[in-house]
C-alpha positions, 0 to 999 in steps of 0.5 A, spaced: 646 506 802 646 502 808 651 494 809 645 489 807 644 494 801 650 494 797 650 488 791 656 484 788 658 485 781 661 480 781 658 473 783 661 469 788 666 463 785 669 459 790 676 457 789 678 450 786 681 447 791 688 442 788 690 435 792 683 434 797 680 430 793 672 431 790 670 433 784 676 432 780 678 425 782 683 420 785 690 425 784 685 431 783 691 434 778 696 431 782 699 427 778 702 420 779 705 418 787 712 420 789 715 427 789 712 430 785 704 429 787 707 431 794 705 439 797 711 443 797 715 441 790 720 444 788 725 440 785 731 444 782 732 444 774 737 440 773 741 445 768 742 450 774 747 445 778 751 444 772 752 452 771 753 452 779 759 448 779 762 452 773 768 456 776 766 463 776 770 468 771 771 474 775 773 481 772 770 481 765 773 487 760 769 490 753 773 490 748 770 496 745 771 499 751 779 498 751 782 503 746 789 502 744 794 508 746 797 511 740 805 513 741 808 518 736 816 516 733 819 520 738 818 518 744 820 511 742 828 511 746 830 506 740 828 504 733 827 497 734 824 498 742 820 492 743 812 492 745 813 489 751 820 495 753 815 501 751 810 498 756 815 497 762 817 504 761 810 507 760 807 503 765 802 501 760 798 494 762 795 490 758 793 496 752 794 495 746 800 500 743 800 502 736 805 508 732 805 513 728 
């Protein structure tokens, strides 16, 4: 088989050219004047400036990932020893503490 044997299998179809003119009218697709009907549009989506001006919210913890630290009775200094002591003392930061 030589160059001038092969056949298409597909028929040529020519690409449909937007914004020229031609066949398609006036606007050719385009719609009206202004920005819009102007090559290269690409307005920004009003919703993503308001989500950029947001503060962003850095350091994002699961709480089903954070267990609470079990404690037993005797490793309590005194009886009424508050949470915030057993956690300076421990050097527990931010875990939740339960007793049993």
């Amino acid at each position: 088989m030589q160059i001038h044997e092969v056949i298409r299998t597909h028929k040529n179809k020519k690409d449909r050219i937007v914004g020229r003119g031609g066949k398609h009218a006036k606007t050719s697709g385009r719609g009206g004047k202004g920005q819009t009907a102007r090559a290269g549009n690409k307005r920004r989506p009003e919703l993503r400036d308001i989500i950029k001006k947001l503060p962003k919210n850095r350091g994002y913890r699961f709480n089903s990932v954070r267990k609470a630290v079990v404690l037993k009775k005797e490793t309590l200094a005194t009886k009424g020893e508050k949470y915030s002591e057993i956690r300076k003392r421990l050097s527990l930061k931010g875990s939740k503490i339960r007793i049993k």
